[in-house]
N, C-alpha and C positions, 0 to 999 in steps of 0.2 A: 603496233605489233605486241602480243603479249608474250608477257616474262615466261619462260619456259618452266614448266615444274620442277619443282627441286630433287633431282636422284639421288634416291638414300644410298649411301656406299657405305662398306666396313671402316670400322672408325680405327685412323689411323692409318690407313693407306695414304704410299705416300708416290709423287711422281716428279721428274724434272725436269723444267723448260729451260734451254739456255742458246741464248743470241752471239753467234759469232763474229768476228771482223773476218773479211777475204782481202788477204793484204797481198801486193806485187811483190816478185824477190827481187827486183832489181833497185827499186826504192825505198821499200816499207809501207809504204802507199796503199790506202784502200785501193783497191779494183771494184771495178762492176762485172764480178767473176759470176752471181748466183746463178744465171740460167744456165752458164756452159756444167758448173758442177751440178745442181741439183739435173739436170740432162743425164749427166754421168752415172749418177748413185741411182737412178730410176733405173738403170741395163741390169740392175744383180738385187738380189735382197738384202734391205738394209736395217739391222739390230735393232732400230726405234723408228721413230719418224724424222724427216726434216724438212722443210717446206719453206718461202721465200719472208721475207719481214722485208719492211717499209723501203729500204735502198737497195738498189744491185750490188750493193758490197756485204751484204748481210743476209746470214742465213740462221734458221732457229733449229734449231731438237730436240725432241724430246725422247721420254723414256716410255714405257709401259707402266703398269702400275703396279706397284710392289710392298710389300708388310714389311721387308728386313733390309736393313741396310747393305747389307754382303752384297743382295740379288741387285739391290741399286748399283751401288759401285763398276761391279762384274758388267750391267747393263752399260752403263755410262764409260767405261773402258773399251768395251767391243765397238760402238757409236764412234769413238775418239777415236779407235785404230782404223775404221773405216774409212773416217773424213780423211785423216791424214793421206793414206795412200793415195784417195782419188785426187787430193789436193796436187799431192807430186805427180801425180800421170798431167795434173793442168798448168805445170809451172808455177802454183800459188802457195801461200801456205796461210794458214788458218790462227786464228787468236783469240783468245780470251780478253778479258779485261773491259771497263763499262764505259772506255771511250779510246776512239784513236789518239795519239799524241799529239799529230799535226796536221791530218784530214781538212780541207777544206770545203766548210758543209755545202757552199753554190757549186760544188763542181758533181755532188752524189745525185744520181740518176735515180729515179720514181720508179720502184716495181711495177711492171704492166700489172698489176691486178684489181679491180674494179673498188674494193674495201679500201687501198693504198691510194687510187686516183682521185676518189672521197675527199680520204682524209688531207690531202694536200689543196684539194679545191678549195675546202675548209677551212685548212691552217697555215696555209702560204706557205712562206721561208720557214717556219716551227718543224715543216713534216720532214726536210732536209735535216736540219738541226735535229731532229729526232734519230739520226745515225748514232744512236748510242747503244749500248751493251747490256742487258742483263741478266739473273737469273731469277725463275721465278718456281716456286715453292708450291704442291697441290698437297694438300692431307685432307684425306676424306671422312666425312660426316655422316651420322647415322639418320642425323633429320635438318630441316631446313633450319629450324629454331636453336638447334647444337652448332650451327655453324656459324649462327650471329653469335653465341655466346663465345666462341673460339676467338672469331676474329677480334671482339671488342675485349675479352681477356687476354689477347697477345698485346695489346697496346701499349704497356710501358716495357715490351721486351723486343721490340721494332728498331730502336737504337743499337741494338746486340748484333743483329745482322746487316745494318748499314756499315758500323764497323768492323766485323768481321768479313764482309767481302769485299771491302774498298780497296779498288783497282783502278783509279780514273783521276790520279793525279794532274796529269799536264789533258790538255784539249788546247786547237789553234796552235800551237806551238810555243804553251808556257805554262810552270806550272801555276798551276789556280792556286796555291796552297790550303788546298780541301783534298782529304784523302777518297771522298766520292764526289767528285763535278758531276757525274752522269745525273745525280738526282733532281741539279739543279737546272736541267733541263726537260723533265720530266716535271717538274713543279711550273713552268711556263705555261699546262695546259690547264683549261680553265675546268673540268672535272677530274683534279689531281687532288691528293690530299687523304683525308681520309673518310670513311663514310660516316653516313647521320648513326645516331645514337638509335638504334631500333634491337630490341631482342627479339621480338616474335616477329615470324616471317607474313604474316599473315595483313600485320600493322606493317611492313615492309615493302612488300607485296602494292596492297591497298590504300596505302595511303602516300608514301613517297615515292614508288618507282613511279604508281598511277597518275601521281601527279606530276613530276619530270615527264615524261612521257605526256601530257597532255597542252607542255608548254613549248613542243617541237624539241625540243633540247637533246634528248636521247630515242632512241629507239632499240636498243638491246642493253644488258649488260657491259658487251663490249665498249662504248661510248663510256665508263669510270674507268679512271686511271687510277683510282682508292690504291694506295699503299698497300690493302690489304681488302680483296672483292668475293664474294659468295660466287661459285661459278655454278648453278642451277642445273649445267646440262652434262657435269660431271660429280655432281654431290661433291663438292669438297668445297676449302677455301682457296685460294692462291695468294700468295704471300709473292710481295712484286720488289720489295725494295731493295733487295742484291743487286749490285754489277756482275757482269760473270766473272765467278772466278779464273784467275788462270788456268786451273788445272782442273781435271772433273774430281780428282780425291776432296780437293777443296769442297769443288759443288756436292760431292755425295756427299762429307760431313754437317754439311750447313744443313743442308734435306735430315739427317738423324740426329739434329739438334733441337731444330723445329717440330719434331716425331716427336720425341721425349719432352717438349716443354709441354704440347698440347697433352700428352698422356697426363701431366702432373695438375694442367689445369684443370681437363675433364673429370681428375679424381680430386677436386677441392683444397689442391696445393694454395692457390691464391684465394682472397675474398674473391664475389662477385665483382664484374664492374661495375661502373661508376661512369657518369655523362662528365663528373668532377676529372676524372681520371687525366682529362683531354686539356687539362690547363698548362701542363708542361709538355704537350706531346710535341708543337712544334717546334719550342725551345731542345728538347732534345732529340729531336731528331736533325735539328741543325747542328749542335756540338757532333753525332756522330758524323756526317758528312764534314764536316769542318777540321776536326782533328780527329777524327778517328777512334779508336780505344784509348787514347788519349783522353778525349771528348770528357765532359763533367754530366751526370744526367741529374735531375730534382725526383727521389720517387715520389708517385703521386699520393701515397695516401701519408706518407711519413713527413714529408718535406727534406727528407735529408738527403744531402747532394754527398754525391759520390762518382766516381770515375769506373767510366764503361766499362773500363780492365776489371776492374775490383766486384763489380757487379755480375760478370759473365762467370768470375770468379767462384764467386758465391752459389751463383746460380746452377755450375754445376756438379755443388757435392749436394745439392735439394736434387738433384736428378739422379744420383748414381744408381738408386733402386729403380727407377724408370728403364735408361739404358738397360740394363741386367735382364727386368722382362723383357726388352725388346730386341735383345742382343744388339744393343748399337754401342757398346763402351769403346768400341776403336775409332768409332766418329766423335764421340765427346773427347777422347784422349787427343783428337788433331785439335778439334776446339782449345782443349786445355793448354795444347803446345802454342797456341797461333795466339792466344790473348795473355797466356803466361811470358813467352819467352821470344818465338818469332817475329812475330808481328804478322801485319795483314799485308798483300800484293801490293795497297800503294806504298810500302814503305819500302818492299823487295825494290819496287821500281825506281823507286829512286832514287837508293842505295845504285844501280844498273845507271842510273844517269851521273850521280856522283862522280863514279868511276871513269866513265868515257864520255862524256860531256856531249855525248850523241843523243838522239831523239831517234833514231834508224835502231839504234843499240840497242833501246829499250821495245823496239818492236819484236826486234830480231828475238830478245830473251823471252819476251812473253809466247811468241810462236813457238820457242824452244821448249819453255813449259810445259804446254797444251801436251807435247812432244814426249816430253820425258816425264811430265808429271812433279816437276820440281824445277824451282827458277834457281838459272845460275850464272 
């Protein structure tokens, strides 16, 4: 199948994918709710999109595509107050966060759909265990070759939003002690990771996709689970390694933080990349799942280690003039509260288990989130 050509989009456009849990009120419990709601939301018009992902307890949406963060948020609010309602007309209610607490993956049902039946024929017990949560990031590119350089220039700033939306503390019914478990199941598949070292699309194109492609292995883009993939059939990049947040305020901030870094890169904030770059990339992207903004990163060209906090820190008073043109300072100002003083959902959450020694608890809070827009 050939790669689809790459649609030049305005640079800078930004959009948001985010994967929800459909939990029982009587337990906490995933359900295999998606066909009764997504039935539901199909009778009326609904503010973005939302369409089925890999288990009947899981549904995705998205947004439209947008320049300012305001029109994102207002977007991603109207979506959030939709699901909710339809949820209570079906007795369920809806969640964030990049893994259930205590879900049992043999018991999640295979979405009827032909892409999902695939991938499970393919990856046996993996596509179950693939019930996990995330959010994922689109900024658009003005050319194919701009968005190889995007993506291989975000690469020591991919630790910033691993701990920034880490929300996946417990899975099976314990905590992992990793503030993102979701990743570490998404790192099971064997095109996970990150992509080859290519800046022209052309050398991209022709010579690695042509050739995965010619070893059976892939057949679209879809088939990489890259941390961070060129999507062809929408000119942009997508940026995969958030859990979802709890709340969409969350998810909008994260979307005009990744808006403003790319601005800073596109106008020569950082050197070029480097294929050197990618010597510490698994090392710290394992500190950000692991401890979080806690997490310790090596930067790549300095060697000097320093703490994720301290880093996102830094990183956004080099952005303040970015934000400002893009009017996104109230999404850097959550950033600034969430890595200054807050912290990030898995430590809300487990501050909520702390307290009530429950795993239902900690559902119920994160459902209340999505809710109110603040865990409490």
């Amino acid at each position: 199948m050939p790669l689809e050509p790459f649609k030049t989009s305005d640079a800078l456009t930004m959009g948001v994918e985010l994967e929800l849990q459909i939990v029982n009120t009587y337990d906490q419990d995933l359900c295999s709710g998606a066909d009764d709601l997504l039935a539901l939301l199909a009778r009326a018009p609904f503010p973005g999109s939302v369409t089925p992902e890999m288990t009947q307890s899981m549904i995705e949406i998205a947004t439209g595509v947008h320049t300012r963060y305001g029109e994102l948020l207002v977007q991603l609010r109207a979506i959030r107050d939709t699901l909710v309602a339809a949820a209570d007309r079906l007795n369920v209610e809806l969640a964030g966060g990049g893994t259930h607490p205590f879900q049992r993956w043999f018991e999640q049902r295979i979405f009827d759909k032909p892409r999902f039946q695939q991938l499970s024929g393919l990856y046996g017990y993996l596509a179950k265990q693939f019930t996990v949560f995330g959010q994922h990031v689109h900024i658009g590119c003005r050319s194919a070759d701009e968005a190889l350089f995007l993506l291989h220039a975000l690469n020591r700033y991919v630790p910033h939003f691993i701990a920034l939306s880490a929300s996946s503390p417990f899975f099976q019914g314990a905590d992992t002690l990793f503030d993102s478990a979701r990743l570490n199941s998404v790192f099971a598949f064997p095109l996970s990771g990150r992509a080859p070292f290519v800046l022209r699309w052309d050398e991209f194109e022709q010579g690695y996709f042509r050739k995965m492609e010619s070893t059976g292995v892939v057949r679209s883009m879809k088939d990489f689970y890259w941390d961070i993939r060129p999507k062809p059939e929408y000119g942009t990049i997508e940026l995969r390694v958030c859990d979802t947040p709890l709340t969409v305020e969350r998810a909008a901030a994260l979307a005009g933080y990744l808006q403003a870094l790319c601005r800073l890169l596109l106008e020569g904030g950082d050197p070029p990349p480097l294929e050197d770059d990618y010597l510490v990339y698994t090392y710290n992207r394992f500190q950000a799942c692991r401890f979080g903004l806690d997490g310790v990163l090596v930067h790549p060209r300095t060697r000097e280690a320093l703490s994720i906090r301290e880093d996102i820190l830094v990183t956004l008073r080099r952005l303040a003039p970015h934000a400002q043109a893009l009017d996104s300072e109230a999404a850097l100002a959550e950033i600034e509260r969430v890595a200054g003083a807050a912290g990030n959902h898995a430590s809300a959450l487990r501050a909520v288990h702390a307290r009530t020694g429950s795993l239902q608890a900690v559902v119920r809070a994160a459902a209340g989130a999505l809710r109110a827009g603040v865990i409490s």
